[in-house]
C-alpha positions in Angstrom: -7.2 12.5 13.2 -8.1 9.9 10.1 -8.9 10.0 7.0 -11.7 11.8 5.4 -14.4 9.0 4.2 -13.7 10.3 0.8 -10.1 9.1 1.1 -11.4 5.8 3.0 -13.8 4.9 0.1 -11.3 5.4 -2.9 -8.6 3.2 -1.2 -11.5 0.4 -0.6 -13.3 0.6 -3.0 -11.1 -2.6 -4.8 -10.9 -4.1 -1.3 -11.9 -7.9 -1.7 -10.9 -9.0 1.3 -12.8 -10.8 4.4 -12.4 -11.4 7.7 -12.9 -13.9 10.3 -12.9 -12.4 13.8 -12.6 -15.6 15.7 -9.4 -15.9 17.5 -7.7 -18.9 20.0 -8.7 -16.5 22.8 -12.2 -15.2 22.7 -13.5 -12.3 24.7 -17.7 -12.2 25.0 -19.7 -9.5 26.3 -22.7 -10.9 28.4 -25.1 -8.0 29.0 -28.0 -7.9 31.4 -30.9 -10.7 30.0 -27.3 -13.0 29.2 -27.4 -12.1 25.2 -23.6 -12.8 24.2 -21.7 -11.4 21.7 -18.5 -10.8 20.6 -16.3 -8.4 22.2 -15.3 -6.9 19.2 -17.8 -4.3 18.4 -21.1 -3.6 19.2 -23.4 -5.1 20.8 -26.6 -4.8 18.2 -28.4 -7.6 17.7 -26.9 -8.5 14.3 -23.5 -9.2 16.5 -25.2 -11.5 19.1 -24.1 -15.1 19.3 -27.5 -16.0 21.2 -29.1 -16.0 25.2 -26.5 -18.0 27.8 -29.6 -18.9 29.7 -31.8 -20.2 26.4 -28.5 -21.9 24.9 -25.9 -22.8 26.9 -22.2 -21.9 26.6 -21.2 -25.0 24.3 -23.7 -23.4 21.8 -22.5 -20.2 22.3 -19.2 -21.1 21.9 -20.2 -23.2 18.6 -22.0 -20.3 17.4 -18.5 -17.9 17.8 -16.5 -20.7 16.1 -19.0 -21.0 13.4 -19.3 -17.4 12.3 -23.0 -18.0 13.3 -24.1 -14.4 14.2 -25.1 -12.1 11.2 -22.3 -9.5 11.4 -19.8 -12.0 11.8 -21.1 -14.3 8.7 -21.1 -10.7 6.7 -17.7 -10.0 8.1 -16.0 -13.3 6.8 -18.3 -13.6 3.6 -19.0 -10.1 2.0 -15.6 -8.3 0.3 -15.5 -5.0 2.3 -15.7 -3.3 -1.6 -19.5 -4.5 -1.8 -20.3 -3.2 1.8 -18.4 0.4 0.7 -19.7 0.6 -2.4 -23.6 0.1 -1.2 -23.1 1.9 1.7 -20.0 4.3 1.6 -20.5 8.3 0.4 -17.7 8.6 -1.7 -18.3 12.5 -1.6 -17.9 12.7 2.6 -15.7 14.7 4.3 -16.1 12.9 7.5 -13.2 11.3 9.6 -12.7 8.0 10.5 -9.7 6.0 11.2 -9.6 2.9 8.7 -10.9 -0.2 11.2 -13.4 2.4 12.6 -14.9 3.1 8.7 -14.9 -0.6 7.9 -16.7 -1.5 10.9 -19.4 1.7 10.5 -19.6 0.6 7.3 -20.5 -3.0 8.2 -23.1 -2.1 10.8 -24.9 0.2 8.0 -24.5 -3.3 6.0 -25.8 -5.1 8.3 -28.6 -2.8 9.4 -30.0 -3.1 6.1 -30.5 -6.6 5.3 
């Protein structure tokens, strides 16, 4: 069933680790107007890589490898601590399983900026 959020929060909250999603073996979502992202999470804007028509796929791929797209630059750059302590409720009974919380954690994140 998870953890409560509580739980979640106290064992992050001295997290200082990152994390680069980019693998040897990519996997892209392509939805309707040809926006890419990464198949990894959503597919808000903040995870898009850019438009296959506008850009091209050597671009696209450049922009995966690169870490271009916001949630992905957050991802590898911001300790998951900082995103949990702006953004966590350290009082929540709610349950998550750890990846899920870091990842709702990150969209709130990167909703906000």
């Amino acid at each position: 069933m998870g953890k409560s959020e509580k739980e979640l929060y106290e064992q992050l909250i001295s997290d200082n680790s990152t994390e680069n999603i980019v693998t040897n073996k990519p996997v892209f979502f392509i939805d309707k107007v040809f926006n890419v992202h990464p198949n990894y999470e959503t597919t808000s804007p903040f995870w898009c890589l850019g438009n296959l028509r506008d850009m091209g796929a050597e671009e696209i791929l450049r922009n995966y490898v690169i870490n271009k797209s916001v949630a992905q630059n957050v991802k590898l750059t911001v300790p998951v601590r900082k995103m949990v302590i702006r953004h966590g409720n350290p009082e929540s009974m709610r349950l998550f399983g750890k990846w899920d919380y870091k990842n709702y954690i990150l969209n709130k994140y990167c909703r906000a900026l």
